[in-house]
C-alpha positions in Angstrom: 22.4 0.9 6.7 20.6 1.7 3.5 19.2 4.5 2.8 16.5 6.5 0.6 17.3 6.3 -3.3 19.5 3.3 -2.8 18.4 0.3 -4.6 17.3 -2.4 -2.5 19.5 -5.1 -3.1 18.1 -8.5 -4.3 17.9 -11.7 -2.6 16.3 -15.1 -2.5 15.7 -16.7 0.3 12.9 -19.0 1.9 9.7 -18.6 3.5 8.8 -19.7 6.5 6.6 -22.0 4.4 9.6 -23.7 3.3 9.0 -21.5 -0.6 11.6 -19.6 -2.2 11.1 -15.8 -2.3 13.1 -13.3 -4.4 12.7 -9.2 -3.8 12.5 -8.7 -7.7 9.2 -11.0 -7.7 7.2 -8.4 -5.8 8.0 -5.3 -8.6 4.8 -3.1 -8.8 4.2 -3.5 -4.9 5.7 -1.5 -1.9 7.7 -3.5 0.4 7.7 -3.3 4.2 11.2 -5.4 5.2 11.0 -5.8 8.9 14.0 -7.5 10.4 13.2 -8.8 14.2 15.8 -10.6 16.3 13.8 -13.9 17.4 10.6 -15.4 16.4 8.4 -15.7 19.5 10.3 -13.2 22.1 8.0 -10.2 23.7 9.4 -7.6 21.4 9.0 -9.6 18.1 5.5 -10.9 19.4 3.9 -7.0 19.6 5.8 -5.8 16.8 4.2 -8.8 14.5 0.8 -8.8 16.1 0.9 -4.8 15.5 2.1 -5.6 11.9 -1.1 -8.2 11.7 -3.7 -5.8 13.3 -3.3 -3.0 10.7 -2.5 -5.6 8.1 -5.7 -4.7 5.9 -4.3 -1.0 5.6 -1.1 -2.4 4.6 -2.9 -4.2 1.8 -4.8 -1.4 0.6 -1.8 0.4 0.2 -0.1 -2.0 -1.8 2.4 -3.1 0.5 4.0 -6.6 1.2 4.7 -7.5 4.5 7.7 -9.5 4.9 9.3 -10.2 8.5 13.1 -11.6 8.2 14.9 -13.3 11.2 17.9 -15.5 10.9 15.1 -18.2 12.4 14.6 -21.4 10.8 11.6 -22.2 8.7 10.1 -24.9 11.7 10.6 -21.8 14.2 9.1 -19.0 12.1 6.1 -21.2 11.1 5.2 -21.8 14.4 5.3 -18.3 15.5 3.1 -17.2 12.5 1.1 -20.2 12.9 0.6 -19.3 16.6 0.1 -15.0 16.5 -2.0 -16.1 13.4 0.3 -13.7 10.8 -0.8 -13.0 7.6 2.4 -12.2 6.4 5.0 -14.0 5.3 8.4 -14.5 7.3 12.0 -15.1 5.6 14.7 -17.3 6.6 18.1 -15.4 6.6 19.5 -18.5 8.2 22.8 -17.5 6.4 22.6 -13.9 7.7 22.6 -12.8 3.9 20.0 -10.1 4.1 20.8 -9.5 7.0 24.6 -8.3 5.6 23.3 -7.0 2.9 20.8 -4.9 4.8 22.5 -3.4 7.5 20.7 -5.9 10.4 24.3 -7.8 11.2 27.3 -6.5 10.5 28.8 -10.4 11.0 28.1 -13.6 9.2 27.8 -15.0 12.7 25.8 -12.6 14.2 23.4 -14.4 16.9 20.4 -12.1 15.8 19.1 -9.2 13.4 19.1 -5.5 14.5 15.3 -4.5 15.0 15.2 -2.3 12.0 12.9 -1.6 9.0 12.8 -0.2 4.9 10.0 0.9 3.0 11.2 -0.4 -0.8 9.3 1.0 -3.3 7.5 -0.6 -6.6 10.8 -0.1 -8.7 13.1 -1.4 -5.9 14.3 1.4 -4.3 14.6 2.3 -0.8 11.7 4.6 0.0 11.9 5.0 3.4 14.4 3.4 6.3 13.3 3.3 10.1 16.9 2.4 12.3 15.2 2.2 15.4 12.5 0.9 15.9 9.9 1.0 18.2 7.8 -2.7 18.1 4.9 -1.3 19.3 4.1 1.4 17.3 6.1 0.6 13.9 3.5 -0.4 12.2 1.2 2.7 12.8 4.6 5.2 12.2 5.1 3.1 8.6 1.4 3.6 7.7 1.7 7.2 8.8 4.6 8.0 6.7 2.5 6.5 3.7 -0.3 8.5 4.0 1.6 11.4 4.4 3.4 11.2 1.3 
């Protein structure tokens, strides 16, 4: 697991639009990277429609929101398309980030670890949440912001 001061590693990866996303594009905003184990599973649902009810704080703040699953891009477009996400989910179909990150520790690992980093505008790690709770994440990231 990462943690604060460490520089967030890059990546590139796609979007559950079927896009190609890297982590140095989005310098000058915070990052919230929230890895979830499966698109469209009770835990992943709340924690994404908390994620989307606060979403308009999140944007005032300057933050991205990016969801990552080792989903494909079919399965995690139909779970934003259906829980009506504003966000955008990534496709760690290779379990990259997921390595990188701290969510797998295997390059066959069947899912990603619930867990969560703030990255900063310069691409550092602001914050990092092990556990977390996918009901009240979103409110504890905000809180931590507004706190700073």
């Amino acid at each position: 697991m990462l943690k604060p001061g460490d520089i967030a590693p890059d990546f590139t990866v796609k979007t559950h639009q079927g896009n190609t996303l890297t982590l140095s594009s989005l310098r000058g905003h915070k990052v919230l990277l929230w890895f979830y184990p499966k698109a469209d599973t009770p835990g992943c649902t709340a924690e994404g429609c908390s994620l989307r009810d606060q979403y308009s704080y999140y944007q005032e703040n300057n933050i991205v929101v990016l969801g990552v699953s080792f989903d494909n891009v079919e399965d995690n477009a139909a779970f934003v398309k259906k829980f009506g996400f504003p966000f955008t989910l990534l496709c760690d179909i290779d379990r990259s980030l997921g390595l990188a990150y701290g969510a797998c520790d295997n390059p066959k690992a069947g899912y990603a670890n619930r867990i969560s980093y703030l990255i900063d505008e310069q691409g550092k790690i602001a914050r990092a949440y092990p556990q977390v709770n996918p009901r009240d994440h979103a409110a504890q990231v905000l809180a931590d912001i507004l706190t700073e």
